[in-house]
C-alpha positions in Angstrom: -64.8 -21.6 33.3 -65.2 -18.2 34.8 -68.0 -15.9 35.4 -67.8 -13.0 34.3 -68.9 -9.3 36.0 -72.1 -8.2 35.1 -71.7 -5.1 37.9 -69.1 -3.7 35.8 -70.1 -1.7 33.2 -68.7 -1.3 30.0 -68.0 1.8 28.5 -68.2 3.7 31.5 -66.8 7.3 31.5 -63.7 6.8 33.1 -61.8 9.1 35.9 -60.0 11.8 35.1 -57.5 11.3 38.2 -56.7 8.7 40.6 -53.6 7.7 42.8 -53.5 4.5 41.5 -53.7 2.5 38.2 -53.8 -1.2 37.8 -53.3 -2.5 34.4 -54.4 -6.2 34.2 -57.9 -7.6 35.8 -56.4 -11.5 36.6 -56.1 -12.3 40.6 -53.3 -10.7 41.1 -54.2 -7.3 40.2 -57.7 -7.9 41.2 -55.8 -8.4 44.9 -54.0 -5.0 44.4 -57.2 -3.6 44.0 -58.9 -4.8 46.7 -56.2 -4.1 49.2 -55.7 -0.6 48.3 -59.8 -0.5 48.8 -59.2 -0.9 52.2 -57.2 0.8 52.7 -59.1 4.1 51.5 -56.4 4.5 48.4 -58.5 5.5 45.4 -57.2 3.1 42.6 -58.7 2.3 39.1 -58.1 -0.8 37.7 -58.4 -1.3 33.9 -58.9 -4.4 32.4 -58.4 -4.7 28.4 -61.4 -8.1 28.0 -62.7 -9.7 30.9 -62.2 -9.8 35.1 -60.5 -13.3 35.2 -60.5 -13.4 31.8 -57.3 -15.4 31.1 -55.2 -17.5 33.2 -57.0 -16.4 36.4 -60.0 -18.5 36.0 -58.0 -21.4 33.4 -56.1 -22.8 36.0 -56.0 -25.7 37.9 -57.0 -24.0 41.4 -54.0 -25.6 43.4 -52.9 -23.3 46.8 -49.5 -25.1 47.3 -46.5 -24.9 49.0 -45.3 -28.6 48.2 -42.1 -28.5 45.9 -41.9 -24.7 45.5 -38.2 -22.9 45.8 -37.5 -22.4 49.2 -37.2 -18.5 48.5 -41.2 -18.1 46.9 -42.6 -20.0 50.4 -43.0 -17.3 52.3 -45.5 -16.1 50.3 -47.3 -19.1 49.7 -47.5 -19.5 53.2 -48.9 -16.2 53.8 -51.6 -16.8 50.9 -52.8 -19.8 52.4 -53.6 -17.5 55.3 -54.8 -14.8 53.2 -57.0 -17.6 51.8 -58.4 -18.8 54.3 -59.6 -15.6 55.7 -61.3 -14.3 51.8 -65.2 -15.8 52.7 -65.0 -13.7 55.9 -63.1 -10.2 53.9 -65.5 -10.2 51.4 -68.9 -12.1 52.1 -68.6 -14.4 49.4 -67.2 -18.1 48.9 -64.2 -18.5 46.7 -64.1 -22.5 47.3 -61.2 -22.6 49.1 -60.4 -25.7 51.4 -57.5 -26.9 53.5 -57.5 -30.4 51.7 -53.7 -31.4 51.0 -51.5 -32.0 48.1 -49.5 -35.0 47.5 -47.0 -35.8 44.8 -46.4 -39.3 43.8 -42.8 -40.6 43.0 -42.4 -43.5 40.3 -38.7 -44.1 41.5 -36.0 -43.8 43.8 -34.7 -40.4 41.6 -38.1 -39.0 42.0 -38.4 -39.7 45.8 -34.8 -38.1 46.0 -36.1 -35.0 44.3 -38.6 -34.9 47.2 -36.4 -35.5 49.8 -33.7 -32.9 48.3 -36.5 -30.1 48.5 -38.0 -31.3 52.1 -33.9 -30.7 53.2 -34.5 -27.3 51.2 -37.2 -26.1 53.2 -36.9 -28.0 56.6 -35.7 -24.3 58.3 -39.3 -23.3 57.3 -41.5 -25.3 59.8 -44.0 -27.1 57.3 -45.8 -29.5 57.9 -44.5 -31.1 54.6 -43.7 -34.8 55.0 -42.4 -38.3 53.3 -45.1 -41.2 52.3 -44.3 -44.0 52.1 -46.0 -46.6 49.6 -48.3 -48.2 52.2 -49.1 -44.7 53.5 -50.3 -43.4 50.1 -53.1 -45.8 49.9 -54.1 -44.7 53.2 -54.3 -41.6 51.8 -55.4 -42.3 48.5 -57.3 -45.5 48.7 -57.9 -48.1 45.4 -54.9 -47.5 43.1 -53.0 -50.3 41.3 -49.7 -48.1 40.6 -46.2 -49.4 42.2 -45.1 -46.0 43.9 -41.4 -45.5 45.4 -43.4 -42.7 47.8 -44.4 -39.4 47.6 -44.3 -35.9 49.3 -47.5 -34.7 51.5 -48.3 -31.3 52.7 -51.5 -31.3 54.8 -51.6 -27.6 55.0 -51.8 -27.0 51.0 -55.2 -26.7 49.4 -57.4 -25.3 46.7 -59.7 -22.9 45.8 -61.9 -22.7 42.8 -60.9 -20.0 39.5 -63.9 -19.9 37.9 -65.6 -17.9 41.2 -62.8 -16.3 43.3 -61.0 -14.1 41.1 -64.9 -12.0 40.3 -65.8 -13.0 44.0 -62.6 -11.1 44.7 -63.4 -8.3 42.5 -66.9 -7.5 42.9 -65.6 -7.0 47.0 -63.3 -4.8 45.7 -65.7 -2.7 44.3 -67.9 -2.3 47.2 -65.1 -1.3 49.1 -64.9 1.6 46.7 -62.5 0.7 43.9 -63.0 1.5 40.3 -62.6 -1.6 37.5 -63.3 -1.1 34.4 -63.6 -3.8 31.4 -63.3 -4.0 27.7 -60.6 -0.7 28.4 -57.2 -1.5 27.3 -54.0 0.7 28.4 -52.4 1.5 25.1 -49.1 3.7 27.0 -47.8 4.9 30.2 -47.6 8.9 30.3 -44.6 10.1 32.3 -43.6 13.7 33.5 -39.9 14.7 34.9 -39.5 10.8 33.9 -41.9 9.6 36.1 -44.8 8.0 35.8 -47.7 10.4 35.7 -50.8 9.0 34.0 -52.1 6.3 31.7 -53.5 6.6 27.7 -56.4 3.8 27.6 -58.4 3.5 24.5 -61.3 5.7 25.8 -59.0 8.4 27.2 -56.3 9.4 29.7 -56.0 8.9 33.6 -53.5 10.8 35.4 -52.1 9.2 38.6 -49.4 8.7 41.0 -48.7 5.3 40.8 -49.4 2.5 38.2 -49.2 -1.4 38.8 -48.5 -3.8 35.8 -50.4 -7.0 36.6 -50.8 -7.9 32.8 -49.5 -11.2 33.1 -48.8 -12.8 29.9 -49.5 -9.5 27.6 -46.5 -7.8 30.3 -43.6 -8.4 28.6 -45.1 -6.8 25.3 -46.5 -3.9 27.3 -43.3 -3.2 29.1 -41.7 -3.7 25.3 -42.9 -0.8 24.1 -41.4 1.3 26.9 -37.8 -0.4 26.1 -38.0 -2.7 29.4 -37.0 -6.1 28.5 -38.9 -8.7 30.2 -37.8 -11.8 30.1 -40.9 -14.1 29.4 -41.6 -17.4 27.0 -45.4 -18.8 26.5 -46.7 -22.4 27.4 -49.7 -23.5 27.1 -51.4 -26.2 29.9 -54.2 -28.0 28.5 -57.3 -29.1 31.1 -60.6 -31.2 31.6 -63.2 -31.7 34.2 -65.6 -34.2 34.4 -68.8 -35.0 35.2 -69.5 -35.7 39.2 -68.4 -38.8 40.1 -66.6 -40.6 43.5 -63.6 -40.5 43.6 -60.5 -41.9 45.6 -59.8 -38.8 47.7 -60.6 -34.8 48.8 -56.6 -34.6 48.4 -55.1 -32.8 45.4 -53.0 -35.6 43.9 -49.7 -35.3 41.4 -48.3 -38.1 39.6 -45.5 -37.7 37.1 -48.1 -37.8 33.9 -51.1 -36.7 35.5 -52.8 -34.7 38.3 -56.3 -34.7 39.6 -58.2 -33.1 42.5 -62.0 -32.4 43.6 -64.0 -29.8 42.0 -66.8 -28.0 44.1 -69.3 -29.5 42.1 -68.4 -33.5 42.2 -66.0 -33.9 39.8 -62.4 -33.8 39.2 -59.7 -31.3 37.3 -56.9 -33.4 35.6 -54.3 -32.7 33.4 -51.5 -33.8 32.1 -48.7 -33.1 34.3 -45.8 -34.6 32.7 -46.4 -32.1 29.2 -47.2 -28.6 28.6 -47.6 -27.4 25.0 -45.1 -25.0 23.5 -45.2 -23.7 20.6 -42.6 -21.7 19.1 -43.0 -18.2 18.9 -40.3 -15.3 17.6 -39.7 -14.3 21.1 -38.0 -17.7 21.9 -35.5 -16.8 19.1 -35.1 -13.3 20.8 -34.4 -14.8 24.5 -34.2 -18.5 24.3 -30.8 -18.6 25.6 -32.0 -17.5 29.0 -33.8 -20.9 29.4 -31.1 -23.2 28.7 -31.2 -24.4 32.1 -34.8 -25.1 32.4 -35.0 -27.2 29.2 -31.4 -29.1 30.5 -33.8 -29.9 33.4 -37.0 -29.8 31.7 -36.9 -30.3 28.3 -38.6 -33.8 28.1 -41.5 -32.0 29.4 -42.0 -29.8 26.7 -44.3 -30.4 23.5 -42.3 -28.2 21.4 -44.2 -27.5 18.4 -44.0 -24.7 15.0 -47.3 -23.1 13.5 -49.4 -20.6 12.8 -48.8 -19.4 16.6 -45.4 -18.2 15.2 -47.1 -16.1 12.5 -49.7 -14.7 14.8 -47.1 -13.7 17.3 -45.1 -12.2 14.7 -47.9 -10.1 13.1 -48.5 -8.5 16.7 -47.2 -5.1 16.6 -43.8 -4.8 19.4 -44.2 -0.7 18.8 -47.0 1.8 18.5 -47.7 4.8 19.5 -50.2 6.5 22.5 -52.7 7.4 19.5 -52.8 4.3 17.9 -54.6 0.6 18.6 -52.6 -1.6 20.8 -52.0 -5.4 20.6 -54.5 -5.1 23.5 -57.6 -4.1 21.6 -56.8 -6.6 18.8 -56.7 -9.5 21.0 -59.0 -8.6 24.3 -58.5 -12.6 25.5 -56.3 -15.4 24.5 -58.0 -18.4 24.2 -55.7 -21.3 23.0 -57.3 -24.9 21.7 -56.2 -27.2 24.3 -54.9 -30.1 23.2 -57.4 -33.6 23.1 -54.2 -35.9 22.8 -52.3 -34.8 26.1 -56.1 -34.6 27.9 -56.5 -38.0 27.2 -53.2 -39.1 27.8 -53.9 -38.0 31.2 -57.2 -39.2 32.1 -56.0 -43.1 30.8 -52.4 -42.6 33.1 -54.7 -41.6 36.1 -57.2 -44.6 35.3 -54.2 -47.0 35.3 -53.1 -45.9 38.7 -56.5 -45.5 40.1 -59.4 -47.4 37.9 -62.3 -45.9 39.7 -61.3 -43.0 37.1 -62.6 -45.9 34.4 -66.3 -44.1 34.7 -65.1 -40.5 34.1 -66.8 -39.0 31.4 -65.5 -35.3 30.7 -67.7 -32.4 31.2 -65.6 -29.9 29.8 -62.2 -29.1 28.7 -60.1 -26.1 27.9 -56.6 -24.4 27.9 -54.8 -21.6 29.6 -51.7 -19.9 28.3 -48.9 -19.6 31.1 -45.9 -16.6 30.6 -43.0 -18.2 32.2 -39.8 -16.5 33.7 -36.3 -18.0 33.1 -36.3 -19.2 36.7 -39.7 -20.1 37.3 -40.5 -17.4 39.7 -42.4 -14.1 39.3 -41.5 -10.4 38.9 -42.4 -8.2 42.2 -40.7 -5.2 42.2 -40.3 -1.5 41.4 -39.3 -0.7 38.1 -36.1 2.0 38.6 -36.4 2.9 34.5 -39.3 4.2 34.7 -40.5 5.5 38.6 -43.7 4.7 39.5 -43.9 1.7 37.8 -44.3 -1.0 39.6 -44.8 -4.5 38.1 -45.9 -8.1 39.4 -46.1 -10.6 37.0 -44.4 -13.9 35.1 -45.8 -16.2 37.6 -45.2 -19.4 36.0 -48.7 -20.9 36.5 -47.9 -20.4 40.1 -50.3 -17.1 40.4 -53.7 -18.0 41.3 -52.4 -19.6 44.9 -49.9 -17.4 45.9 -52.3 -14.2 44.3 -53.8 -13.0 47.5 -50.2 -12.5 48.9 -48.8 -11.5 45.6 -51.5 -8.3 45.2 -51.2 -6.9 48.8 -47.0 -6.9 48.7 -47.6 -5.4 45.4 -49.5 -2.6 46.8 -47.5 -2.3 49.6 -44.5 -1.4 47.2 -46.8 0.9 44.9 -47.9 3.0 48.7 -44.2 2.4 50.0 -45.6 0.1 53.0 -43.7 -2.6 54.9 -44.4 -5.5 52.5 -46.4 -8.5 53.7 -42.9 -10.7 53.0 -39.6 -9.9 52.1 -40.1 -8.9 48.4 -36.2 -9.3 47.6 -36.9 -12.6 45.9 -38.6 -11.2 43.1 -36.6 -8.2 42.2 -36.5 -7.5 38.3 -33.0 -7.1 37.9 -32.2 -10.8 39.0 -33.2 -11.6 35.4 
């Protein structure tokens, strides 16, 4: 799924001093990183396993603004931008292409869905539009579904996770950041409460500045500095098969399924109706805060109790600067994905398109998604502890708005105009 940095070695000494620290080596923070690079800031980035270890390179490579809330579109629409420009910034391809996304709707509530968010969004000039039926086989040729319509946005696209996020980084390096692997950040040091340096497991860096980018390991870090984070686990199971031809270049959403093109013939799919969720203690700690999201969403939840609860619980929530973290113990979360919901999707998509009939699967995996009570990430300055800045809980929405998402980042961090108005993604809205 990912490839992993061979120019970064591990074990290196690390710095003494820099101005900044990154915590977290997933596209977001490998983003920071790069942008402060060139901007001549010196900034070490510490990553506890692998660059693109985790959800960075396990998802399903979608750069979308289709169906997003009207307040997180400006930032997808400036990472599309950002995204187009990456072969040229850093010399090397990340598989990005300007190919469209296009969600189906099954019935007239559906199509209303996609109506009520094109009125959402109609005072941001996208090039978002209706389909109808007729026009959707036009666009999609060879399916046998009956679809009400659907929702096109010609401007969306993909890139590929398994080569942009180390793409991303080794460009960083050149431009003269510092990332380190297999290092985890056991504690934040802070001086005159502020934020002054970092304990890792192979020493201490002092610095002026440290950015969380720790994605689904953030709420436990920031845990352990009493900052309550706000964030519940799901997990989306994926497959990719063997090349093979297929019906279209555009990324294609149907209420149980999705698919689009992969840079080497064959297609991603999963299951879109059904994510995986199994119970864990922190859903007894802050489940309340989701109450609207499973009134909305519920049905697509496969809600489930195991030995992911016992795991989870045997994870320390406290330690001290001197001790091992939860961060050495586990270096990358790798959940089993689920063979039942892949399936499920690859016989929907088959039904609605049959030249999916000759798939056979390549391989198949599963990525681990932190999810905020409202969908949206965490962008912001952390007024507890000064100097802390934070961006993470992106939903599974991180890898295509993570170009954007890493420079406002360290815009806050070096007090710059930010790239978009950050305000929609301030901490204490949760």
């Amino acid at each position: 799924m990912t490839k992993l940095l061979d120019t970064v070695v591990t074990g290196v000494k690390i710095p003494k001093s820099t101005s900044v620290v990154i915590i977290g080596g997933g596209i977001v923070g490998i983003s920071a990183a790069l942008t402060l690079a060139e901007r001549n800031i010196p900034v070490v980035l510490l990553e506890k396993g692998h660059i693109a270890g985790e959800q960075s390179s396990r998802n399903l490579g979608w750069i979308r603004k289709t169906s997003r809330h009207a307040a997180d579109v400006p930032l997808a629409s400036a990472a599309d931008k950002l995204w187009a420009e990456m072969p040229e910034r850093i010399g090397q391809e990340v598989g990005y292409k300007q190919s469209g996304i296009l969600f189906l709707a099954k019935t007239e509530e559906q199509v209303a869905m996609h109506e009520g968010w094109l009125k959402s969004v109609e005072h941001l000039d996208l090039d978002s539009k209706m389909l109808s039926a007729k026009e959707i086989d036009q666009h999609v040729p060879g399916g046998q579904a009956d679809w009400q319509g659907g929702i096109y946005t010609p401007s969306d696209g993909r890139a590929e996770p398994a080569i942009a996020t180390s793409a991303m980084a080794k460009a960083a390096i050149e431009k003269g950041a510092i990332l380190i692997q297999q290092c985890a950040v056991r504690s934040l040091i802070t001086s005159t409460g502020k934020v002054s340096g970092v304990v890792t497991e192979h020493g201490e860096i002092q610095c002026d500045q440290v950015l969380l980018t720790g994605g689904a390991w953030s709420r436990r870090f920031l845990g352990n500095h009493g900052i309550a984070l706000p964030t519940l686990p799901l997990i989306c199971s994926v497959l990719r098969t063997k090349p093979m031809e297929g019906p279209t270049d555009i990324a294609v959403g149907g209420p149980d399924f999705s698919f689009r093109k992969h840079k080497d013939g064959g297609f991603i799919i999963t299951q879109r109706g059904k994510l995986d969720a199994p119970i864990t203690f922190d859903h007894l700690l802050i489940g309340h805060k989701y109450l609207e999201q499973l009134k909305a969403q519920g049905g697509f939840l496969n809600v489930s109790f195991g030995k992911d609860f016992f795991k989870e619980l045997m994870l320390p929530k406290h330690w001290k600067a001197n001790q091992v973290s939860p961060f050495e113990k586990i270096r990358t979360r790798n959940p089993k994905f689920n063979p039942k919901l892949n399936q499920d999707a690859l016989d929907n998509l088959t039904k609605a398109w049959p030249a999916f009939a000759e798939a056979e699967v390549e391989e198949a995996w599963a990525g681990l998604i932190d999810v905020t009570p409202d969908s949206n990430p965490v962008i912001d300055r952390i007024d507890a502890l000064p100097g802390l800045t934070i961006a993470t809980g992106f939903s599974g929405h991180g890898f295509g708005t993570g170009p954007a998402a890493g420079q406002v980042a360290a815009d806050l961090v070096t007090n710059a105009t930010p790239l978009i108005d950050p305000k929609p993604y301030r901490f204490d809205r949760l």
